[in-house]
Biopython code that builds the backbone (N, CA, C, O; Angstrom):
import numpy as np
from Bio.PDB.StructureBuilder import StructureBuilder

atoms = [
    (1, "UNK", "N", (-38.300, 27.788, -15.733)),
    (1, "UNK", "CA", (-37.797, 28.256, -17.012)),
    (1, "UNK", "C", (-37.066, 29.579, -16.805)),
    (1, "UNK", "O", (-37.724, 30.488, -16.299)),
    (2, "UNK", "N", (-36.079, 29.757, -17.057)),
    (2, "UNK", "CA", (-35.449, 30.664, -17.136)),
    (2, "UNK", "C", (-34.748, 31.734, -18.234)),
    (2, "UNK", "O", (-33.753, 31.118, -18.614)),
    (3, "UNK", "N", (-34.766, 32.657, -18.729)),
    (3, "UNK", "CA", (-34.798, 33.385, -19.926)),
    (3, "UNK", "C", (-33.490, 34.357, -20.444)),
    (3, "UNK", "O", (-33.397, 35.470, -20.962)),
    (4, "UNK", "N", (-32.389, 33.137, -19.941)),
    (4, "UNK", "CA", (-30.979, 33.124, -19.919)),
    (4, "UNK", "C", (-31.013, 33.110, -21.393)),
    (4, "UNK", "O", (-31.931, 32.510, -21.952)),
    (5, "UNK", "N", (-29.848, 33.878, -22.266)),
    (5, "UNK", "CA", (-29.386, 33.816, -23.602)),
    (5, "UNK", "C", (-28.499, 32.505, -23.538)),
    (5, "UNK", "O", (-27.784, 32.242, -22.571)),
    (6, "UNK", "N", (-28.641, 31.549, -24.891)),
    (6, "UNK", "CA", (-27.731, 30.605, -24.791)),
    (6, "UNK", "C", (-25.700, 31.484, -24.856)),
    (6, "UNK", "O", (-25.346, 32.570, -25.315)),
    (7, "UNK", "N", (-24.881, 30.369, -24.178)),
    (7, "UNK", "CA", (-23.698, 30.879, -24.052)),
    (7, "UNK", "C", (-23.474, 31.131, -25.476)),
    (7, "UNK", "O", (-24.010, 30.610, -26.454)),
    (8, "UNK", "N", (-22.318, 32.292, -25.373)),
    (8, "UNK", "CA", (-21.971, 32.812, -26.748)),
    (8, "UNK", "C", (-20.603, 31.924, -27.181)),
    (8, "UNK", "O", (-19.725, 31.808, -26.326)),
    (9, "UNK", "N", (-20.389, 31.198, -28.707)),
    (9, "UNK", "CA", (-19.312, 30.024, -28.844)),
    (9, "UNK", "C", (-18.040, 30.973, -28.901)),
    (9, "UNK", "O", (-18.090, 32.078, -29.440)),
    (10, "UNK", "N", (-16.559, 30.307, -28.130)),
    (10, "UNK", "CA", (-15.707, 31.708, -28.316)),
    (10, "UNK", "C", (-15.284, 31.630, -30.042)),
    (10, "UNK", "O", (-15.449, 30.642, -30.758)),
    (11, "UNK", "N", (-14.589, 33.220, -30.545)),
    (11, "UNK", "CA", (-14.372, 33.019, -31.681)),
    (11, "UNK", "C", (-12.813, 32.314, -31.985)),
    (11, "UNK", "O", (-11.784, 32.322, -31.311)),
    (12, "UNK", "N", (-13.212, 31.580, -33.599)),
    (12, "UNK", "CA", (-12.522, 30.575, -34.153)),
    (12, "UNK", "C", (-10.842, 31.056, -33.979)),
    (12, "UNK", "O", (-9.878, 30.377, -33.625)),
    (13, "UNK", "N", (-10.917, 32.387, -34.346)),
    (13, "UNK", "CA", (-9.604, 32.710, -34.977)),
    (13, "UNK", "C", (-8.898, 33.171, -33.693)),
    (13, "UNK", "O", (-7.761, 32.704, -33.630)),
    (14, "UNK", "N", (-9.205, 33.880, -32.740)),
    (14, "UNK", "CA", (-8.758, 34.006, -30.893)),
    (14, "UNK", "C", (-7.943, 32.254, -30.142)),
    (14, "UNK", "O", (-6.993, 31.893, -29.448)),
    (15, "UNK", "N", (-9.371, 31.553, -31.052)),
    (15, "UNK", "CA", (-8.948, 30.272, -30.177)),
    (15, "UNK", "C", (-7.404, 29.852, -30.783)),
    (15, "UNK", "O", (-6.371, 29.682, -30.135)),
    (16, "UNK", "N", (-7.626, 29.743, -32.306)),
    (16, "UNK", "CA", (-6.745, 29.000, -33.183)),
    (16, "UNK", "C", (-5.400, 30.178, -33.251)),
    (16, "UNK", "O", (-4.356, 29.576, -33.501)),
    (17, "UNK", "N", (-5.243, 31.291, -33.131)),
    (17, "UNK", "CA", (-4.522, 31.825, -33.342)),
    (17, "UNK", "C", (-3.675, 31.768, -31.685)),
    (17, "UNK", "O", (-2.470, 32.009, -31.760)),
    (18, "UNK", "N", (-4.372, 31.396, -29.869)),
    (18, "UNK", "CA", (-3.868, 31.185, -28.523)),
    (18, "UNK", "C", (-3.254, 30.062, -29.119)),
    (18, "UNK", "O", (-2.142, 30.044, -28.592)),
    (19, "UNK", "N", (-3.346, 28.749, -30.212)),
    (19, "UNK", "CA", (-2.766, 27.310, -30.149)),
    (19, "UNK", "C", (-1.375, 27.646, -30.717)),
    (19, "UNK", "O", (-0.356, 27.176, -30.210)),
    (20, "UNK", "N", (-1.355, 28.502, -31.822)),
    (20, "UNK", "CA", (-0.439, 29.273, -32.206)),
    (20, "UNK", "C", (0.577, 29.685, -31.438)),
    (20, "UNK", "O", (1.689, 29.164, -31.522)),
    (21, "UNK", "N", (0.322, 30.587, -30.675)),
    (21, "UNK", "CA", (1.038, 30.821, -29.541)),
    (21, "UNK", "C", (1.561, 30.544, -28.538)),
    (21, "UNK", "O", (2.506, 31.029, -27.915)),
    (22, "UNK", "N", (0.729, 29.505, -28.345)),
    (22, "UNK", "CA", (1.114, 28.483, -26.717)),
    (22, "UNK", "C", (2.009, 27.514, -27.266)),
    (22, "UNK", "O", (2.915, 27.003, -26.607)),
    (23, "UNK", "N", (1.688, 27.170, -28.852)),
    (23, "UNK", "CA", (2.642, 26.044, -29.567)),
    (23, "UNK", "C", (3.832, 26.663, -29.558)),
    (23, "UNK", "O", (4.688, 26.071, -28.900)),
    (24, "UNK", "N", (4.266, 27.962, -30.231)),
    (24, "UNK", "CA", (5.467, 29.043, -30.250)),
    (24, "UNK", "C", (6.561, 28.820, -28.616)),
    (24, "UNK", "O", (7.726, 28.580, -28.302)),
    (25, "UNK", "N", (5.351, 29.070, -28.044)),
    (25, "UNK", "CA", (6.080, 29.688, -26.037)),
    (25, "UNK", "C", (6.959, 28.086, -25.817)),
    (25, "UNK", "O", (8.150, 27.972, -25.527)),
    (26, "UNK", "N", (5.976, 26.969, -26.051)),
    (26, "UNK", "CA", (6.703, 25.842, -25.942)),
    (26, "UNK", "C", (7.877, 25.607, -26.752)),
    (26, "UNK", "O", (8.973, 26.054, -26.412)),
    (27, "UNK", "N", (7.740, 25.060, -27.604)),
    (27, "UNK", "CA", (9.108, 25.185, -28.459)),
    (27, "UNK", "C", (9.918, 26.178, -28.434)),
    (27, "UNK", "O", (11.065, 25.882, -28.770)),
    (28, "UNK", "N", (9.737, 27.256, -28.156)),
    (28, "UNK", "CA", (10.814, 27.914, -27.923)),
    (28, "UNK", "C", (11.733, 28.030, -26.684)),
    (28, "UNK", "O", (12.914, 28.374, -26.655)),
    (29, "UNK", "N", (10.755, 27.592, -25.465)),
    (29, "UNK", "CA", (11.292, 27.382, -24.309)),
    (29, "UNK", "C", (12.035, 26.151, -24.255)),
    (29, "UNK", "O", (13.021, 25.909, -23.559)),
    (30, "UNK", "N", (11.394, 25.342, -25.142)),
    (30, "UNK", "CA", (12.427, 23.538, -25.309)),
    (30, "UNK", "C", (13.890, 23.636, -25.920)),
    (30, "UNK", "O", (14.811, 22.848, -25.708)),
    (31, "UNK", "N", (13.912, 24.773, -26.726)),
    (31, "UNK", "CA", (15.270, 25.122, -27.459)),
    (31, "UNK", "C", (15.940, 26.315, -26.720)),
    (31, "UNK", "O", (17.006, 26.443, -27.324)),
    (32, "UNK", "N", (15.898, 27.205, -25.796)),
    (32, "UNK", "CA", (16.267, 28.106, -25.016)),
    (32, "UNK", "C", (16.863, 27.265, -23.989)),
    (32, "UNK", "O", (18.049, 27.282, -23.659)),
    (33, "UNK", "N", (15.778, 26.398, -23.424)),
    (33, "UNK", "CA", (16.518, 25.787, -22.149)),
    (33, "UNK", "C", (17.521, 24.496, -22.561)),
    (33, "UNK", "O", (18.163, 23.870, -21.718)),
    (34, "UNK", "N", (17.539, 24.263, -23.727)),
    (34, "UNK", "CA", (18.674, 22.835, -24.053)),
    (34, "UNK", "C", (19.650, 23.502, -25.073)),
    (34, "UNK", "O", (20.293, 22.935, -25.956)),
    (35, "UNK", "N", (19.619, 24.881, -24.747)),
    (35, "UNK", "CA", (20.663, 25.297, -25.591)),
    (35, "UNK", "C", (21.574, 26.041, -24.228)),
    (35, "UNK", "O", (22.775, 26.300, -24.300)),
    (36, "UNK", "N", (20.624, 26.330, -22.896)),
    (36, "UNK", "CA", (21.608, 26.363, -21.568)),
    (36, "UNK", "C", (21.984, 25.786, -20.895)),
    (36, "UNK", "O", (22.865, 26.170, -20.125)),
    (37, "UNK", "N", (21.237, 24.026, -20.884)),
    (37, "UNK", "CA", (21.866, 22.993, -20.631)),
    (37, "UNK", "C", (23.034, 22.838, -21.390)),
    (37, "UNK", "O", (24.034, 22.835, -20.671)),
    (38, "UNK", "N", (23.345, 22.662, -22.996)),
    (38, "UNK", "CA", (24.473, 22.426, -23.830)),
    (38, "UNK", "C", (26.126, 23.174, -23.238)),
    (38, "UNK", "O", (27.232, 22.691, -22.996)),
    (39, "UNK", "N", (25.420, 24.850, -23.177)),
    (39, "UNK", "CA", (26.757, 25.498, -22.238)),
    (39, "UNK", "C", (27.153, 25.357, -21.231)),
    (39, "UNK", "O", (28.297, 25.781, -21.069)),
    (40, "UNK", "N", (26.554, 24.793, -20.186)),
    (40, "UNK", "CA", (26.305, 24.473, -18.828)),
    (40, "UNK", "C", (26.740, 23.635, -18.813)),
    (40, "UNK", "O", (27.619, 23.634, -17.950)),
    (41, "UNK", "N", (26.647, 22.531, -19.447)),
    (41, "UNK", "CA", (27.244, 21.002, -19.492)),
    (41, "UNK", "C", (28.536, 21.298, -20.527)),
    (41, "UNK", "O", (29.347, 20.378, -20.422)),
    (42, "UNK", "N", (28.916, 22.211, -21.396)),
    (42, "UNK", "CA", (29.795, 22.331, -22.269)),
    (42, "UNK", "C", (30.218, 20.860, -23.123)),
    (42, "UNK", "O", (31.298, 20.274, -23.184)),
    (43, "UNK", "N", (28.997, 20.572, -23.688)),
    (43, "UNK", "CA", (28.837, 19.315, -24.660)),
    (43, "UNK", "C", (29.339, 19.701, -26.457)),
    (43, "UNK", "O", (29.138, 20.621, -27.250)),
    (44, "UNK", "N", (29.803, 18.876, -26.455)),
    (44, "UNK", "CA", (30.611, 18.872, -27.475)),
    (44, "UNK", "C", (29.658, 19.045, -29.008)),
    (44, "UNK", "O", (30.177, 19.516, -30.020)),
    (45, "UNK", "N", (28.321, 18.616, -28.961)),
    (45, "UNK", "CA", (27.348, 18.381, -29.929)),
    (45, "UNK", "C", (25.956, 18.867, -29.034)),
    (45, "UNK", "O", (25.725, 18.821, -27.826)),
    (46, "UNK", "N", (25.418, 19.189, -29.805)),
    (46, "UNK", "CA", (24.175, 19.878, -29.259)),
    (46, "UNK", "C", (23.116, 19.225, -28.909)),
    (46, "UNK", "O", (21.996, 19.691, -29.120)),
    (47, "UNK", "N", (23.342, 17.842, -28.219)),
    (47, "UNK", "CA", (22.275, 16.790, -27.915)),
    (47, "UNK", "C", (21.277, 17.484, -26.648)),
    (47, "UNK", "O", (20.112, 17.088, -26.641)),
    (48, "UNK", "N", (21.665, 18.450, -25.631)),
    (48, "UNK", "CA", (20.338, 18.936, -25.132)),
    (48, "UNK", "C", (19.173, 19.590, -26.159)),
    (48, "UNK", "O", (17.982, 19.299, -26.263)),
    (49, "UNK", "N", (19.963, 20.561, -26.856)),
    (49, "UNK", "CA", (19.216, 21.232, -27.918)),
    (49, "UNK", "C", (18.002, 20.476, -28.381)),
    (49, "UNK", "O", (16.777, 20.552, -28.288)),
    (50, "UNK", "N", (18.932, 19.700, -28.933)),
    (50, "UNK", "CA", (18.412, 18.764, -30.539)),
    (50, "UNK", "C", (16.763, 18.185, -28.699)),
    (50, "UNK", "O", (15.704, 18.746, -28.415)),
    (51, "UNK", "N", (17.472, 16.913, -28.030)),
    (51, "UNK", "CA", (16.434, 16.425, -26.922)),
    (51, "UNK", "C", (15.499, 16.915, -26.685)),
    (51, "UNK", "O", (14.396, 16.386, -26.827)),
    (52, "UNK", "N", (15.774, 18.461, -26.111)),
    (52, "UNK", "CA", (14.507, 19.455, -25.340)),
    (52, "UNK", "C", (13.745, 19.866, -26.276)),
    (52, "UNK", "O", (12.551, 20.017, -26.019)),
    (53, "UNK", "N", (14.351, 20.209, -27.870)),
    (53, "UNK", "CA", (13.505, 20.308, -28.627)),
    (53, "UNK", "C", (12.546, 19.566, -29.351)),
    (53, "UNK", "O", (11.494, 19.960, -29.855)),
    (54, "UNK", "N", (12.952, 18.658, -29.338)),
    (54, "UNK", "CA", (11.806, 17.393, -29.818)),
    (54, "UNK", "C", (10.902, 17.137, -28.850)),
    (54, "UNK", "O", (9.775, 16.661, -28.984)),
    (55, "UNK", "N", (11.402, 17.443, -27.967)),
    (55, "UNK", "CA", (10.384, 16.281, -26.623)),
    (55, "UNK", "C", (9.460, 18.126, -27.150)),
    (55, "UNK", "O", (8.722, 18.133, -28.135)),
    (56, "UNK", "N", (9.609, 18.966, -26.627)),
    (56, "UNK", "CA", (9.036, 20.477, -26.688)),
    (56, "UNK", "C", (7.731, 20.210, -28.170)),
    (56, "UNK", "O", (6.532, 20.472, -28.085)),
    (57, "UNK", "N", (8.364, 19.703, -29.261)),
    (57, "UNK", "CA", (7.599, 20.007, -29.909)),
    (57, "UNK", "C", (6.484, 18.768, -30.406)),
    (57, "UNK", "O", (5.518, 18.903, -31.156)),
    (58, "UNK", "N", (6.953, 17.573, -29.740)),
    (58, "UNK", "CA", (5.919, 16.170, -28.968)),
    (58, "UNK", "C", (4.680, 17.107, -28.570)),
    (58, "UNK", "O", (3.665, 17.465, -29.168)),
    (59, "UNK", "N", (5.296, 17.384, -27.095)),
    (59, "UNK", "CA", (4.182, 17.986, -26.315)),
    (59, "UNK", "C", (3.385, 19.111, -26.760)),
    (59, "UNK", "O", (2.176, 19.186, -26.541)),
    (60, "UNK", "N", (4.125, 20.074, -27.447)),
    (60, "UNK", "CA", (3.402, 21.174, -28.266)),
    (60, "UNK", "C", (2.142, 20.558, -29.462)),
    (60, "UNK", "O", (0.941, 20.810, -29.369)),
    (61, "UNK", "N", (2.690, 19.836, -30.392)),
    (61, "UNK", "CA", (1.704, 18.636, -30.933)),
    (61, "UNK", "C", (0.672, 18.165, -30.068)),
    (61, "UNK", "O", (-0.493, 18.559, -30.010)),
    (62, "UNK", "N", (1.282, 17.206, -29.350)),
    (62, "UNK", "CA", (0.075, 16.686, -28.189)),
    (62, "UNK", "C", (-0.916, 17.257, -27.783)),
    (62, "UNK", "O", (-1.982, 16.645, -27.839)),
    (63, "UNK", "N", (-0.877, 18.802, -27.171)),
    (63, "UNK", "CA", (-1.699, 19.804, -26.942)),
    (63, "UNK", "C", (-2.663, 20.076, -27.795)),
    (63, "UNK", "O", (-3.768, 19.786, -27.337)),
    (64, "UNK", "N", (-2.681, 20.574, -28.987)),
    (64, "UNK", "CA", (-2.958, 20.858, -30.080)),
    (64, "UNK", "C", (-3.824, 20.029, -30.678)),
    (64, "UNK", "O", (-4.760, 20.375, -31.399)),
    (65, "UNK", "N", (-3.479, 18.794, -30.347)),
    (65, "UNK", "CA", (-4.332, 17.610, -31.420)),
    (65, "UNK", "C", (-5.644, 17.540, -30.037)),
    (65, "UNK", "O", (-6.848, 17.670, -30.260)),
    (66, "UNK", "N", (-5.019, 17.301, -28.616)),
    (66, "UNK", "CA", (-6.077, 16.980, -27.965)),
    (66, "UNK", "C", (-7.207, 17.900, -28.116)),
    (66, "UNK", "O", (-8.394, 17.580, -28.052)),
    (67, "UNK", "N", (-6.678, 19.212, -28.347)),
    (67, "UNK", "CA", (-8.007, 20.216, -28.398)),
    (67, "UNK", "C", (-8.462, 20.184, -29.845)),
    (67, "UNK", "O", (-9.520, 20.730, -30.161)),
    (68, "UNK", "N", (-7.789, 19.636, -30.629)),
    (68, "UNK", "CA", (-8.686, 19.306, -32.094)),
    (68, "UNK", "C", (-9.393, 17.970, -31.468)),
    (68, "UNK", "O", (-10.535, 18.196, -31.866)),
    (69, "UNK", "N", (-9.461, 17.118, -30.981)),
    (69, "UNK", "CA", (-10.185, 15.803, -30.876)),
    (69, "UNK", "C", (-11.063, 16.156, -30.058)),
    (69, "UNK", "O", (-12.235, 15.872, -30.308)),
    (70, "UNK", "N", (-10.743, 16.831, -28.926)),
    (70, "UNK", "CA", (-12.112, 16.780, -28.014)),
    (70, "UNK", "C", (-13.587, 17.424, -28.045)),
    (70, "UNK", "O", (-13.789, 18.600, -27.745)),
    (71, "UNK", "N", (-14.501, 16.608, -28.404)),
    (71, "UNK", "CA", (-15.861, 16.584, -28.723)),
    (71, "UNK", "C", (-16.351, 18.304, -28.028)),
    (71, "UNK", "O", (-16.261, 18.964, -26.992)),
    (72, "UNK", "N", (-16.886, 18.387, -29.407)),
    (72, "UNK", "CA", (-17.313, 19.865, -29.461)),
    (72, "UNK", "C", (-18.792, 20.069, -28.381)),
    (72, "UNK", "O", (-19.615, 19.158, -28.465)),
    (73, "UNK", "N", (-19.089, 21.153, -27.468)),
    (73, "UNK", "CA", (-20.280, 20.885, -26.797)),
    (73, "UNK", "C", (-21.110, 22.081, -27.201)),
    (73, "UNK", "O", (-22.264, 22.199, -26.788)),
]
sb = StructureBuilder()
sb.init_structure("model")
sb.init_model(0)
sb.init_chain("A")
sb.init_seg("    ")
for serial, (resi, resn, name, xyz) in enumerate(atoms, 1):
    if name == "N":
        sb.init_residue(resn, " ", resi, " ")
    sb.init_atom(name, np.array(xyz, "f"), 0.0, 1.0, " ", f" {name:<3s}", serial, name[0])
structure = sb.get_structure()
């Protein structure tokens, strides 16, 4: 037996406010970098943009939901 304190749970608003942020860094990096593909490629319509940003904010979603679904311990 050992007379270890149980672990302390981290707090709500640290966690939820990092998803915040990590969601932000992504999407913004999906629209930064397909807006230097667009000049780079000198495309007539902003289809990297519009691309990197969707797929950016897929995966930003994706992230987000998995850590809402995964079983609390």
């Amino acid at each position: 037996m050992s007379n270890q304190p149980p672990p302390k749970q981290p707090n709500p608003f640290l966690k939820y406010s990092n998803l915040a942020i990590q969601m932000g860094v992504i999407i913004g990096l999906g629209a930064w970098g397909g807006k230097k593909l667009d000049a780079y490629y000198a495309t007539s319509k902003p289809y990297y943009t519009i691309g990197l940003s969707l797929f950016a904010i897929i995966t930003a979603l994706y992230l987000v939901l998995k850590d809402f679904i995964k079983p609390q311990r």
